[in-house]
Kinemage of the C-alpha trace (Angstrom):
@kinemage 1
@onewidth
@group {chain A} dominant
@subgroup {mainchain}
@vectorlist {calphas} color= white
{ca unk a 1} P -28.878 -13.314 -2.781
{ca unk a 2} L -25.788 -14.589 -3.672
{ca unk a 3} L -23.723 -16.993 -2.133
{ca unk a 4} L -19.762 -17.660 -1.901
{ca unk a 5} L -18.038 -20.489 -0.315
{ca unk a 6} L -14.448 -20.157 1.211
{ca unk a 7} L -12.540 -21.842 3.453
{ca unk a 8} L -11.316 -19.158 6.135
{ca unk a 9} L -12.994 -15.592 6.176
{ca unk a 10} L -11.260 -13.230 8.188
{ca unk a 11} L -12.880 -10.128 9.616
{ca unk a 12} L -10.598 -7.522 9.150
{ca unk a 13} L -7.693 -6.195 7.816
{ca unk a 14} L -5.396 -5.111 10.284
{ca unk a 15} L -2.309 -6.520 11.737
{ca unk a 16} L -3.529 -9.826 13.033
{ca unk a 17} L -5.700 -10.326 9.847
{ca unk a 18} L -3.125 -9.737 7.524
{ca unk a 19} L -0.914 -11.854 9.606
{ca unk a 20} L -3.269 -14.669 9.774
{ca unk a 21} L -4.309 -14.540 6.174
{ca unk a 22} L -0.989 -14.427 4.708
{ca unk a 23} L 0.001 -17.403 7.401
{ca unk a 24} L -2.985 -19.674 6.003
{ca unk a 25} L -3.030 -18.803 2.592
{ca unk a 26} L 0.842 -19.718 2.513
{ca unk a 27} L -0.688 -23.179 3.543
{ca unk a 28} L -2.621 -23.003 0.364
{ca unk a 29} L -5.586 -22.321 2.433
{ca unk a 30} L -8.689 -20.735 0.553
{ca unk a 31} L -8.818 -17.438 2.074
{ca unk a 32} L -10.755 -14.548 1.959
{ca unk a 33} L -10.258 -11.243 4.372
{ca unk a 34} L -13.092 -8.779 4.519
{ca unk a 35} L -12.359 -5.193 5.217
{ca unk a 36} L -15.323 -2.310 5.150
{ca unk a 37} L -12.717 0.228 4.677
{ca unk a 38} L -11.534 1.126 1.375
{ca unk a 39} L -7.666 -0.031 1.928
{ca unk a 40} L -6.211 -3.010 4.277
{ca unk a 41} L -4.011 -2.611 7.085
{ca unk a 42} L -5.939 -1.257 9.953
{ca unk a 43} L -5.103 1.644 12.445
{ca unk a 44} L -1.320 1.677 11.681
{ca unk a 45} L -2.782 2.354 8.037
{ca unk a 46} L -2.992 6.343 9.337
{ca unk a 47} L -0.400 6.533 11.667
{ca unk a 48} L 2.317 8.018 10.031
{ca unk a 49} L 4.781 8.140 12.456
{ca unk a 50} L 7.563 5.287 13.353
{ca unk a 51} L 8.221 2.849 15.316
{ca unk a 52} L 6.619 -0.255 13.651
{ca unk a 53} L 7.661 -3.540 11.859
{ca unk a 54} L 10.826 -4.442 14.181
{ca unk a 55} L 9.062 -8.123 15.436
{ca unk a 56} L 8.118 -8.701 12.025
{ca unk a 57} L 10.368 -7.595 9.709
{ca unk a 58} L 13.169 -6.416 11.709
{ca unk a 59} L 13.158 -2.731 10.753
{ca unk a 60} L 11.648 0.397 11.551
{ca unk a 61} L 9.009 1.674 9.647
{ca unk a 62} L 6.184 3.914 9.287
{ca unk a 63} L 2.899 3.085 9.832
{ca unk a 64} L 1.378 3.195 6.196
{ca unk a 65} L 4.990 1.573 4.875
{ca unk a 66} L 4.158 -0.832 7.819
{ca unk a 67} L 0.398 -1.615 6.513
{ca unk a 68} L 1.114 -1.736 3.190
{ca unk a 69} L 3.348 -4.160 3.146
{ca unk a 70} L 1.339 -6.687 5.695
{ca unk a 71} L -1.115 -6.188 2.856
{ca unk a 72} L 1.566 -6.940 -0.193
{ca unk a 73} L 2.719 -10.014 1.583
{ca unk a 74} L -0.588 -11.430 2.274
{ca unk a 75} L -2.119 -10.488 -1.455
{ca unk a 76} L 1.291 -12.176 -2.758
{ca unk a 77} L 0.486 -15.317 -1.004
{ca unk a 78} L -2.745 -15.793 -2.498
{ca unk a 79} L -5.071 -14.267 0.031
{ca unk a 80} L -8.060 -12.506 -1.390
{ca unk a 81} L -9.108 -9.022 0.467
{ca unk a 82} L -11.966 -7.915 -0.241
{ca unk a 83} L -12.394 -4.232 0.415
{ca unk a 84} L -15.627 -1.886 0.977
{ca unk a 85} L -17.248 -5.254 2.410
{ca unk a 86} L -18.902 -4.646 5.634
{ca unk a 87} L -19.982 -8.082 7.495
{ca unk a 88} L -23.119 -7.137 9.208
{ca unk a 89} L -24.221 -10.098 10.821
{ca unk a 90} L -22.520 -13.208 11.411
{ca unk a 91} L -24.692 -17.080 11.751
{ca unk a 92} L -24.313 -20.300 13.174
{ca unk a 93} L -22.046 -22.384 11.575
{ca unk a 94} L -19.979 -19.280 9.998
{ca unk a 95} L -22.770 -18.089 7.415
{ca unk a 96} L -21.984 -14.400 6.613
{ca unk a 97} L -24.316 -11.728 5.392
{ca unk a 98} L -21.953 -8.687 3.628
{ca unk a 99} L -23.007 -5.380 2.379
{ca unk a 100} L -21.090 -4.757 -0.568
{ca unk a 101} L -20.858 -1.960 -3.276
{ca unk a 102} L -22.745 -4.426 -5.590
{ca unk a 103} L -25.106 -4.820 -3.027
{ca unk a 104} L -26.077 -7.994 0.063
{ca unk a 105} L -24.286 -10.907 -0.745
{ca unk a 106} L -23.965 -14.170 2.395
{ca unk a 107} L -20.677 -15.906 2.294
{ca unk a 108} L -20.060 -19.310 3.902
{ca unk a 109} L -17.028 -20.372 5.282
{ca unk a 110} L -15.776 -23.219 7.127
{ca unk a 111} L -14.287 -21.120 9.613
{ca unk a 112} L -14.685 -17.704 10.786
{ca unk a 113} L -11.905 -15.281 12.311
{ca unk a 114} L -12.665 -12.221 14.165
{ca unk a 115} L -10.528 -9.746 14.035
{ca unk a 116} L -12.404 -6.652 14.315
{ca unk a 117} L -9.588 -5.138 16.726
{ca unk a 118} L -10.920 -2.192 19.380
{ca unk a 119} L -11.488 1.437 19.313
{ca unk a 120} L -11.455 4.290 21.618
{ca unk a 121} L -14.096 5.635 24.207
{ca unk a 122} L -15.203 9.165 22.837
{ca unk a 123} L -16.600 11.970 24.795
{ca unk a 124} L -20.332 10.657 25.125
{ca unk a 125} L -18.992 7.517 26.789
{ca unk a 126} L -16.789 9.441 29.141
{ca unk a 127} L -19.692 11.860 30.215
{ca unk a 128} L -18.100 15.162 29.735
{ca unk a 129} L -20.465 17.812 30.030
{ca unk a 130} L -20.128 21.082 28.403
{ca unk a 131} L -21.445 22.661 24.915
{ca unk a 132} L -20.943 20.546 21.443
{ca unk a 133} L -18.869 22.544 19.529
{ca unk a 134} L -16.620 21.694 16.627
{ca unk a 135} L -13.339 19.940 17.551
{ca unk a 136} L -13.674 17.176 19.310
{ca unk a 137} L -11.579 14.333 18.167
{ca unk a 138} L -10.148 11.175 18.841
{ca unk a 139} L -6.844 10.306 17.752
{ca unk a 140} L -7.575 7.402 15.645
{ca unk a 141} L -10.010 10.223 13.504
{ca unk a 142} L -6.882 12.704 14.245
{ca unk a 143} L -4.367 10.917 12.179
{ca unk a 144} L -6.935 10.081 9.670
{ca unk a 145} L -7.943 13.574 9.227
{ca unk a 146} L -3.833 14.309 9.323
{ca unk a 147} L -2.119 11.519 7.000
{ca unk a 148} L -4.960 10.560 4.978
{ca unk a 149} L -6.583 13.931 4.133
{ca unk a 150} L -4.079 16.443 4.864
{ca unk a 151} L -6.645 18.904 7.054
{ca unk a 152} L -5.860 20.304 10.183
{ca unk a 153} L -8.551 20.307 12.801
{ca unk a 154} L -7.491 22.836 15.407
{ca unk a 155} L -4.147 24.849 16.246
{ca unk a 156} L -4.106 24.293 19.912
{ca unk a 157} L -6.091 21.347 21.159
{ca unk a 158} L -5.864 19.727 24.644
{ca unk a 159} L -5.038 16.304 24.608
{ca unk a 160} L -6.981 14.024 27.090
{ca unk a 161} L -5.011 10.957 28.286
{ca unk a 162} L -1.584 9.227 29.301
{ca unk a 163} L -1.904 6.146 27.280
{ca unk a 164} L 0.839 5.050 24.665
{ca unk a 165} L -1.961 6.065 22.123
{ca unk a 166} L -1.906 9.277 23.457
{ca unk a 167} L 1.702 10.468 22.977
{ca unk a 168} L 1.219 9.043 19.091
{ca unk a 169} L -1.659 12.079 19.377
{ca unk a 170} L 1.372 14.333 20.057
{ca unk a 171} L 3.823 12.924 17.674
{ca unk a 172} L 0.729 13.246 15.059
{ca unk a 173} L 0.224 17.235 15.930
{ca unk a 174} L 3.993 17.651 16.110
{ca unk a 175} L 3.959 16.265 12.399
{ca unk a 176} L 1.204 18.840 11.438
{ca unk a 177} L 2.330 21.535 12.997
{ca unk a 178} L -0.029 21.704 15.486
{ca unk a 179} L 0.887 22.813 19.379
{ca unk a 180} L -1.025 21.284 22.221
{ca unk a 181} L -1.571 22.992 25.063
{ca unk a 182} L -1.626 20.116 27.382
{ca unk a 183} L -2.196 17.146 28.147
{ca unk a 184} L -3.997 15.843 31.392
{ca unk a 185} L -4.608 12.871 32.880
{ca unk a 186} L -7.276 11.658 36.148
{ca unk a 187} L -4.158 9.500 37.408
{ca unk a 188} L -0.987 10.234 39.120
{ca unk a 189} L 1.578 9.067 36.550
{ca unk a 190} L 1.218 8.124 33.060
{ca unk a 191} L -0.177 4.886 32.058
{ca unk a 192} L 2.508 4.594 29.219
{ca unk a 193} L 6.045 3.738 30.150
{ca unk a 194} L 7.603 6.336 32.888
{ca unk a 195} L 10.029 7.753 29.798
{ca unk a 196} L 7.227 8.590 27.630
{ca unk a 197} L 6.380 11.645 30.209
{ca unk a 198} L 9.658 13.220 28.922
{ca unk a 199} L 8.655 13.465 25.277
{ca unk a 200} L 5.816 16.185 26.093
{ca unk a 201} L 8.207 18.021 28.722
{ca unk a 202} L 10.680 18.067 26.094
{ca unk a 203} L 8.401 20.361 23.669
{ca unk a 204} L 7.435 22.675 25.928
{ca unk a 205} L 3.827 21.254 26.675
{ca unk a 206} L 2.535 20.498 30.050
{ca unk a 207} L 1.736 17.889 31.861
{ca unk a 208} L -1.112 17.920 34.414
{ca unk a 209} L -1.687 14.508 35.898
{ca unk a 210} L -3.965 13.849 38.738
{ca unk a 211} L -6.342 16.153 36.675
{ca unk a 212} L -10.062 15.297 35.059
{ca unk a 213} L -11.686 17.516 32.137
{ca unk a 214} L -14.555 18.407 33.831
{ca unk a 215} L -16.583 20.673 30.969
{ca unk a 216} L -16.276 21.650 27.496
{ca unk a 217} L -16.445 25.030 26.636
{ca unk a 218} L -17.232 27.312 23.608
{ca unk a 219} L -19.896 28.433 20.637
{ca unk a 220} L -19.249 27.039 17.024
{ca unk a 221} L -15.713 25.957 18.189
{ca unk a 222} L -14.140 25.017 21.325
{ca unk a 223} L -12.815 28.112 23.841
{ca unk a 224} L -11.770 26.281 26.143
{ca unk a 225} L -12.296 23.583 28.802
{ca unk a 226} L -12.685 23.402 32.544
{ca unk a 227} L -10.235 20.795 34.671
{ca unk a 228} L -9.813 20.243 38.103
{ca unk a 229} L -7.147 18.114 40.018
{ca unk a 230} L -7.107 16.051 42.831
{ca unk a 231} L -7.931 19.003 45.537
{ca unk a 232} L -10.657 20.257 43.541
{ca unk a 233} L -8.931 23.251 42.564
{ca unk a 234} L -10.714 24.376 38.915
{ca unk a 235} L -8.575 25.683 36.344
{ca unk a 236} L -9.878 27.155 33.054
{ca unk a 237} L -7.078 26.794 30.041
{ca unk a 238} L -7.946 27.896 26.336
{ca unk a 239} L -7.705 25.783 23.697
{ca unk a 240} L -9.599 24.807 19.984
{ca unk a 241} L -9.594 21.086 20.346
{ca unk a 242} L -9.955 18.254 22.594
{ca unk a 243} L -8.533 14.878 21.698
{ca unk a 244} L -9.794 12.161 23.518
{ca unk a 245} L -7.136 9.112 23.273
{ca unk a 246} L -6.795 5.652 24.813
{ca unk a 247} L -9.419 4.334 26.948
{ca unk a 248} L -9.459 1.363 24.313
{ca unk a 249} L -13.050 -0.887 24.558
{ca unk a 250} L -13.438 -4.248 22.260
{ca unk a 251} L -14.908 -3.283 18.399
{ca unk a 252} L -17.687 -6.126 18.890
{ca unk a 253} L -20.635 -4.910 17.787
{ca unk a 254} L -20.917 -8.242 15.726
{ca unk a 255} L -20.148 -10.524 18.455
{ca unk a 256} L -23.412 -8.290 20.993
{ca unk a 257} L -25.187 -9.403 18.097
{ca unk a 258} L -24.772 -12.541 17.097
{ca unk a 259} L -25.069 -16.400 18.744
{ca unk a 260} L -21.119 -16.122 20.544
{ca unk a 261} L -20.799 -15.521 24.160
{ca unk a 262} L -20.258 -12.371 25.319
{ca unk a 263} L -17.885 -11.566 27.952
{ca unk a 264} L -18.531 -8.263 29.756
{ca unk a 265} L -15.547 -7.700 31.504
{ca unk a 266} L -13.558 -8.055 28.613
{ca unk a 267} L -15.978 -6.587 25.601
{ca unk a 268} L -15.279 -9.509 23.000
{ca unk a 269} L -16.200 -13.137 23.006
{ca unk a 270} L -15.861 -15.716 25.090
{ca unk a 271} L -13.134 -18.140 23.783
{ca unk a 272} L -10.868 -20.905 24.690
{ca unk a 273} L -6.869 -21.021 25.101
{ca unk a 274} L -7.093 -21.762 21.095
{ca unk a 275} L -8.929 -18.637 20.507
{ca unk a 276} L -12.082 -20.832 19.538
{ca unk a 277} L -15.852 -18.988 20.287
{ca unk a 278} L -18.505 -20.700 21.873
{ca unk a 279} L -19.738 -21.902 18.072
{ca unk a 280} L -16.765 -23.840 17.282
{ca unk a 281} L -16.686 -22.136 13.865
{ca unk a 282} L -15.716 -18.787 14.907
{ca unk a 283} L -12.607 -17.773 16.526
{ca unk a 284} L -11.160 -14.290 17.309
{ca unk a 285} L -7.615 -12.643 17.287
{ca unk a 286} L -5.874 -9.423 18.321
{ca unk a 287} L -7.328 -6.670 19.870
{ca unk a 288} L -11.138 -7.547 19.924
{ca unk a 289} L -9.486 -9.575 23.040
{ca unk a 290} L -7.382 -7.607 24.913
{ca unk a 291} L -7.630 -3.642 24.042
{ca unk a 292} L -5.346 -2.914 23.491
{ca unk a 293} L -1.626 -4.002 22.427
{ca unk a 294} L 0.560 -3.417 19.956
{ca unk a 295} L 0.149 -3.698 16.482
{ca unk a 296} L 3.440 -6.322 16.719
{ca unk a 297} L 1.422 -8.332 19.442
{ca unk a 298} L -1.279 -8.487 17.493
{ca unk a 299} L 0.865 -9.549 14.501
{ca unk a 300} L 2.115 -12.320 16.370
{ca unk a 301} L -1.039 -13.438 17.977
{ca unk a 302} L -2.379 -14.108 14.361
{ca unk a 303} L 0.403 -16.040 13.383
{ca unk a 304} L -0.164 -18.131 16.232
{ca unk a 305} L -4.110 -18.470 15.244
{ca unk a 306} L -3.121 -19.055 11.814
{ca unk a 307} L -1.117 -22.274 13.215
{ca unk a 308} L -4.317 -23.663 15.484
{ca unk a 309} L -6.937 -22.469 12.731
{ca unk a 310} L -4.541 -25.631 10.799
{ca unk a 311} L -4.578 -27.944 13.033
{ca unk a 312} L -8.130 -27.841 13.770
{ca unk a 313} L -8.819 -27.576 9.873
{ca unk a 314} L -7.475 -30.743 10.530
{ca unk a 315} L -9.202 -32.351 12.807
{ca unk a 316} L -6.439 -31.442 15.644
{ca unk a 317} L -7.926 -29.795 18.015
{ca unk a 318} L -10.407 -31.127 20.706
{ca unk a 319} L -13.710 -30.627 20.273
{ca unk a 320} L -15.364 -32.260 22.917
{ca unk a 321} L -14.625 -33.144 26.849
{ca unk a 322} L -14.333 -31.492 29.792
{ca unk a 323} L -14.481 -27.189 30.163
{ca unk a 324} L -13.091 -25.160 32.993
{ca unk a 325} L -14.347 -21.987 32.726
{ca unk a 326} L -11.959 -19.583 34.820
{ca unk a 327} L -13.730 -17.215 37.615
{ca unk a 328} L -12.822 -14.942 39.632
{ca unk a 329} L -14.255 -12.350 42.169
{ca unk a 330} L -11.153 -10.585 42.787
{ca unk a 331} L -12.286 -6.665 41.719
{ca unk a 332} L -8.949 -5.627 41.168
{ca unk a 333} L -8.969 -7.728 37.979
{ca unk a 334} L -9.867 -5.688 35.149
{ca unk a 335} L -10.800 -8.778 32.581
{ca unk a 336} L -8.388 -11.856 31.404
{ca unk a 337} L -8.654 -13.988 28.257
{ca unk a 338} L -8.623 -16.949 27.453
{ca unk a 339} L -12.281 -17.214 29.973
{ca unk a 340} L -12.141 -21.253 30.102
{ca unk a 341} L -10.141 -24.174 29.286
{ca unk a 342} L -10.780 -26.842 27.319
{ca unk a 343} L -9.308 -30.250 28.322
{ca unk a 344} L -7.896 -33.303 28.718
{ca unk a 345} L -5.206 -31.492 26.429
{ca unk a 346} L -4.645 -28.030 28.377
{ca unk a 347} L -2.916 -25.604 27.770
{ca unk a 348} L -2.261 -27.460 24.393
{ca unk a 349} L -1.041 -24.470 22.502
{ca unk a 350} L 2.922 -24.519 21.723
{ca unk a 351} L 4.521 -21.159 23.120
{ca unk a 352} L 1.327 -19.924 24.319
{ca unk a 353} L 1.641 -16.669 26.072
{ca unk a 354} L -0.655 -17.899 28.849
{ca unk a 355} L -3.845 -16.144 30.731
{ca unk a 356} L -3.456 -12.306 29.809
{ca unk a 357} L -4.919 -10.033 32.223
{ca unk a 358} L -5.091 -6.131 32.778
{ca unk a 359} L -5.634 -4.449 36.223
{ca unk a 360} L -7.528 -1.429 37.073
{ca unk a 361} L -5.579 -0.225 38.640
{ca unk a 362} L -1.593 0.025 40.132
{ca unk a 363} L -1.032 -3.496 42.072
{ca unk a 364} L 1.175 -5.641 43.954
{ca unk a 365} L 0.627 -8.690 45.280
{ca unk a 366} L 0.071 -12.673 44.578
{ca unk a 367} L -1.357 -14.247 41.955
{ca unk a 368} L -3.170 -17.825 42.259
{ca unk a 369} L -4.726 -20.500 40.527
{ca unk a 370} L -7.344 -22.357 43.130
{ca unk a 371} L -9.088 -25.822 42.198
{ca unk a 372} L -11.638 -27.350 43.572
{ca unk a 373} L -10.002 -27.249 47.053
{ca unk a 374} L -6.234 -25.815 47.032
{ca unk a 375} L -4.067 -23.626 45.503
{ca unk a 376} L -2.557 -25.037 42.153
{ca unk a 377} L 0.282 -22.347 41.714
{ca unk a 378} L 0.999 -18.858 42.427
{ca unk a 379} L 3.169 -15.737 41.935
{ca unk a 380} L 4.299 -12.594 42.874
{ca unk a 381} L 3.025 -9.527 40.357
{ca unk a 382} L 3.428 -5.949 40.253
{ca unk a 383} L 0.951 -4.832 37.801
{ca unk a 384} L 0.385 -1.693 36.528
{ca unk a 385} L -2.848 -0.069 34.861
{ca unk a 386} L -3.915 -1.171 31.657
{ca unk a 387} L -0.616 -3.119 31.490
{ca unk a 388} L -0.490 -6.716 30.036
{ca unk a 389} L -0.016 -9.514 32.451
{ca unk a 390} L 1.130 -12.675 31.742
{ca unk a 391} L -0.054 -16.260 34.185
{ca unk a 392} L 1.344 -19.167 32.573
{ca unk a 393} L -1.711 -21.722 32.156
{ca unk a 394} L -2.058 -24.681 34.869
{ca unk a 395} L -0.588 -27.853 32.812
{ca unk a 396} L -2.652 -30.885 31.929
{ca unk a 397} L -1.359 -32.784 34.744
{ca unk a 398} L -2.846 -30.112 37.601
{ca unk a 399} L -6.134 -29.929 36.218
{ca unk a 400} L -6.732 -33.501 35.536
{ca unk a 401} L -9.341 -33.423 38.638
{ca unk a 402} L -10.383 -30.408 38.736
{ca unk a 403} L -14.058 -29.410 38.041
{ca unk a 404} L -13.381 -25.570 39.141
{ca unk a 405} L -11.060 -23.178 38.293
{ca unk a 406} L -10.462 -19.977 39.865
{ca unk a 407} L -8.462 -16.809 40.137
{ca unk a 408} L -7.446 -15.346 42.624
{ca unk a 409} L -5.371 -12.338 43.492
{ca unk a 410} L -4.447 -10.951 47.150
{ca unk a 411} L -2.823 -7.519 47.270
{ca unk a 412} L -0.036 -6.698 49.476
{ca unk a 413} L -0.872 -5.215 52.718
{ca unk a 414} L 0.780 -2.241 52.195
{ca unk a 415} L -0.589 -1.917 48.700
C-alpha cells in the first residue's frame, strides 16, 4: 500500500477546512485537505442562495461563489486538496488509511484536523411512522438535487422544522419554483430568529407551530401526512414531499471508530480549549463540535485552529500537567465544548470564544463555574433552544487549586 507523508491533513473541505488550510499553508505549512466529494467547499457548495462571505470577505455572496472561492484562496496558497478521497479510518499517531479512485493508499501526517462538520437527522432517526414512498428529503439532499442537478423533487412538499436551515429549505423551493404547503414545527415559536417567521407568512405559506408530523402517507409517492398539535387535534394536509431540516447531529462516524474520546452529549470528540483530541495528534474544528453554526463561525473557528495547530507545531502548546475535565449534571444543558481544560496555562488561547453550550430547551437563569468547594464565577443567561452560548473560561489564576471543575446552571423560579 502506499504511503504519503505530510505535515497537516485536514479532513474536509468545507468552511473551516478551507479556512484552516489556506491559514497554514500561508505559513508554508505542508498541507494536504482530503475531501470524498468530488468538489471542495462543503454544504454552502449547494446552497445557492445569499447571505454568505460578509465575516470573511466583507460581501455578500452566494453559496457556490462563497465555496469556490474559500477553495481558490486556499489552492492559491499552496494547499493541496485532494478530492474523491474518502478517509476511512483514522490511527494512533495520525496514520490515515484513504480510499481513493486509484485505489487504498495510508497517509501519515504529523497532525490531523477533523473537520468532518455535521449533518441532519432524517426520518428513520426521528421515528415517523407511515408508508415509504418517494419524496422524502432533507434539505442538504434538496439543494443538491436543486443547484447541482437541476431536478425537482416534488411540487408541494411540507417542510418539517423551524431551524435557520429550514427557511434556506424555503428560499431553495422558492428558487425552483416549488410551493410548500407548510411548514410545522413540535415547539411554540421558531428556533431561528423571531423575524425569520415573517419570511414564510410573507409567501402565503403557513405556519403551524406547536405541531408534530405524526405519519406519512401515500403509495409510490407521498399523499399526504398526518399532524397533530398540542391538544391532540389530528389534521390531515396533502402534499408530495416532506423535507426534514435542522435537527443537526455531529458527522463522526470516524471519531465512534477510532482511538479519540467520544463525547455523547455532544456527538464529536472529546477535546481541549485548543481543540486538541485525546491523541494529541488529532484535533477537530467547526461543526463536528457544535452542530451547528454558521458557515462564517466555522470560518473563523479554523482560522483560530490554524493559529494553535502553529504554535504547537512548535512546540507551544502544553502537553503535559494537570486536566480539569468540566462536568455537569444540570439536564437542562444540552452539551458544551471544550469538555476539559488543560493547565497551568488555561484558558491559553488569545480571543477565545470561551465554553460554548446549547440548551434544550428555552431558559433563564444563572450560570456557574464550581471548584472543588465554591463558586468561581457566575452569570445571568437567557438561552434559547439550540442557540449558542457563550461562558468565558475560568482564568489561570482561579483554577490554580482546583482538582474539579463543574457546571452548574439554576433556572429561575419562574422559568
Amino acid at each position: 500500500m502506499k504511503t504519503q507523508h505530510c505535515q497537516v491533513a485536514i479532513i474536509g473541505a468545507g468552511p473551516s477546512g478551507l479556512a484552516l488550510a489556506s491559514e497554514l499553508a500561508r505559513a508554508d505549512i505542508d498541507v494536504v485537505v482530503l475531501e470524498r466529494e468530488g468538489a471542495a467547499g462543503g454544504i454552502p457548495r449547494h446552497c445557492g442562495h445569499s447571505p454568505y462571505g460578509m465575516r470573511e470577505f466583507h460581501r455578500l455572496m452566494s453559496g457556490p461563489a462563497y465555496a469556490a472561492r474559500l477553495t481558490r484562496e486556499a489552492a492559491q496558497q499552496g494547499a493541496k486538496i485532494w478530492l474523491h478521497t474518502t478517509v476511512t479510518e483514522i490511527e494512533p499517531g495520525g496514520r490515515l488509511l484513504l480510499s481513493t479512485i486509484d485505489g487504498m493508499q495510508e497517509l501519515q501526517a504529523t497532525r490531523v484536523v477533523i473537520c468532518t462538520g455535521n449533518r441532519e437527522t432524517p426520518r428513520a432517526a426521528r421515528l415517523v411512522s407511515g408508508t415509504r414512498p418517494m419524496g422524502i428529503v432533507t434539505t442538504g439532499a434538496l439543494q443538491s438535487m436543486v443547484y447541482l442537478k437541476h431536478r425537482l423533487p416534488f411540487e408541494r412538499p411540507l417542510i418539517v422544522g423551524s431551524e435557520l436551515v429550514s427557511f434556506s429549505a424555503l428560499l431553495t423551493c422558492r428558487h425552483a419554483g416549488i410551493k410548500p404547503v407548510a411548514m410545522v414545527d413540535s415547539y411554540a415559536r421558531v428556533t431561528a430568529l423571531k423575524a425569520a417567521a415573517l419570511l414564510p407568512r410573507l409567501l402565503g405559506i403557513p405556519l403551524l407551530l406547536n405541531t408534530e408530523i405524526d405519519e406519512i402517507r401515500g403509495g409510490e409517492r407521498i399523499e399526504s401526512v398526518a399532524v397533530s398539535d398540542a391538544s391532540g387535534n389530528l389534521q390531515e394536509i396533502a402534499c408530495d414531499g416532506v423535507i426534514f431540516s435542522g435537527n443537526f447531529v455531529a458527522e463522526a462516524s470516524l471519531v465512534r471508530s477510532s482511538q479519540l474520546e467520544f463525547d455523547p452529549r455532544s456527538g464529536g470528540p472529546v477535546v481541549d480549549q485548543y481543540g486538541r483530541c485525546s491523541d494529541p495528534a488529532y484535533f477537530a474544528c467547526g461543526n463536528l463540535l457544535h452542530p451547528v453554526d454558521t458557515a462564517g463561525w466555522c470560518w473563523a473557528e479554523g482560522m483560530r485552529t490554524a493559529r494553535l495547530l502553529l504554535a504547537d507545531l512548535n512546540a507551544a502548546l502544553p502537553r503535559t500537567g494537570r486536566v480539569l475535565e468540566i462536568e455537569t449534571a444540570s439536564p437542562g444543558i444540552r452539551y458544551f465544548t471544550p469538555q476539559r481544560i488543560r493547565l497551568p496555562d488555561a484558558p491559553l488561547v488569545e480571543n477565545h470564544p470561551g465554553l460554548q453550550l446549547r440548551f434544550a430547551e428555552n431558559r433563564r437563569g444563572r450560570i456557574s463555574w464550581r471548584g472543588d468547594k465554591s463558586i468561581i464565577s457566575s452569570c445571568s443567561i437567557r438561552a434559547q433552544r439550540e442557540r449558542r452560548v457563550l461562558l468565558p473560561l475560568p482564568s489561570r489564576d482561579q483554577l490554580s487549586e482546583c482538582t474539579s471543575l463543574a457546571l452548574e446552571f439554576r433556572p429561575d423560579i419562574e422559568d
